[in-house]
N, C-alpha and C positions, 0 to 999 in steps of 0.2 A: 361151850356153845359158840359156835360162828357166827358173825353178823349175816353172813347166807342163810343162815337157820331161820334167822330172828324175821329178815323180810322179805322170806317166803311166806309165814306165817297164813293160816286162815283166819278170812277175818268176814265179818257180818257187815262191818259200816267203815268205808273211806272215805277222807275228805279233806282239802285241802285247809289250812287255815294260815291266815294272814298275820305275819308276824307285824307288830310294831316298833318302830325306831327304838321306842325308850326299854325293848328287851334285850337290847346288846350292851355291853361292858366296853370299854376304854378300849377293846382289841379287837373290837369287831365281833365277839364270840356272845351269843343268846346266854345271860345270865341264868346260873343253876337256879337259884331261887325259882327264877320265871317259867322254867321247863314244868316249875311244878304248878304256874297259874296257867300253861296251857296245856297238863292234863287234868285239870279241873274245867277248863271251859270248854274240854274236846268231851270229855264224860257228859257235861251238861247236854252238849250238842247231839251227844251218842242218844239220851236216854229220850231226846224229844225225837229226834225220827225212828228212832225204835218204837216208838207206840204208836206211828204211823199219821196219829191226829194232834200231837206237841200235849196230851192230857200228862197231866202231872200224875207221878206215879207215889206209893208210898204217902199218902196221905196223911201221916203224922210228920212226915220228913224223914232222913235221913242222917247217920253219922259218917265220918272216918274215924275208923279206927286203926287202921296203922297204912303208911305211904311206904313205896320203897322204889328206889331208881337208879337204874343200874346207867350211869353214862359213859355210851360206847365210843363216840366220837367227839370231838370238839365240833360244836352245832354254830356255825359259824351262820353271823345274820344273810336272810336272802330277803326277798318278800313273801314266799309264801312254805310252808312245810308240810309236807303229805302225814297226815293222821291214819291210823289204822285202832281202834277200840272196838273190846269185845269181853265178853264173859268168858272165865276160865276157871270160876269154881262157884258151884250152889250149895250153900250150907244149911244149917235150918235155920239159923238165924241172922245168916250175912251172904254176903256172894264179893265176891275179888272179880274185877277190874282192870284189865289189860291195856297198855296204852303204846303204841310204838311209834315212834315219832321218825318220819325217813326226809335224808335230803338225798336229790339228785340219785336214788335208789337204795340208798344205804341209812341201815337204819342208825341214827346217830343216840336216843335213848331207849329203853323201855322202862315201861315202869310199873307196877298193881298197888290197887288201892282196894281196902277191905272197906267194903258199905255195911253198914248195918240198919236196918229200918227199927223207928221208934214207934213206942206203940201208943195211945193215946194220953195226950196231954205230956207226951214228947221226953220223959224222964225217964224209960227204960227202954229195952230193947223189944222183940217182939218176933216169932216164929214168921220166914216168909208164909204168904196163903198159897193157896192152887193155882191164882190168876197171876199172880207175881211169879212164881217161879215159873209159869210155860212163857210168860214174857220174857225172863231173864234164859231157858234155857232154845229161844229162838235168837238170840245173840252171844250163842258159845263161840268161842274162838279154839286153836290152838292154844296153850300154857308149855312153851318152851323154857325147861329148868336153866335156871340163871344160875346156880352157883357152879364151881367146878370146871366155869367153859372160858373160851374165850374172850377176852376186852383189851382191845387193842387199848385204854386211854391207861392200862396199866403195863404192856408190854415195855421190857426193855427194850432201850434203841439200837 
């Protein structure tokens, strides 16, 4: 896969978001850990203007159940970083989570995050309903396959 693949992408919701000082490392570069606390606050962001009125969705809550982030470039700090999140799969019980984070037009990560909604009293899982998934499938995105393609942060030099 090409990073041209990845930020063409279709996407439902962009937006820019403002990086902080304390998410860069000793080299200037946005710390891996932190890539992953701002696609957790770009999700958050995603899921409040996708319901148009910021109503909380999933009324038992929500899980992760599995992260995954592919890093294409060195995400070198700026002040702000273009977000692109979107739905990329509806399950019965979960839906994944697209996250592609671009600098300067290139996308520098991608990453999905598998949700799973809990069902009352928040200890198991629970089939999405009918109102949940035409919500989730008005923010489908492209799901461009990560494995097998290319990543420049593992090319030889």
């Amino acid at each position: 896969m090409s990073v041209d693949t990845i930020a063409a992408a279709n996407d439902p919701y962009e937006f820019e978001m403002q990086l902080r000082w304390s998410d860069q490392d000793a080299l200037g570069h946005v710390n891996n850990a932190r890539v992953i606390t701002l696609m957790e606050e770009a999700r958050i962001r995603w899921s409040r203007f996708a319901s148009g009125d910021g109503a909380a969705r999933f009324g038992s809550g929500l899980v992760v159940a599995s992260l995954s982030v592919d890093y294409l470039r060195q995400v070198h700090y700026t002040p702000t970083l273009l977000m692109r999140v979107g739905v990329v799969r509806i399950g019965t019980k979960s839906f994944t989570v697209r996250h592609v984070g671009l600098l300067d037009g290139d996308a520098v990560f991608d990453g999905t995050t598998v949700m799973v909604p809990l069902g009352p009293g928040g200890r198991s899982s629970r089939a999405l309903d009918d109102v949940e998934r035409s919500w989730l499938e008005a923010s489908m995105m492209d799901a461009v396959a990560k494995r097998g393609g290319e990543n420049p942060a593992t090319q030889d030099a």
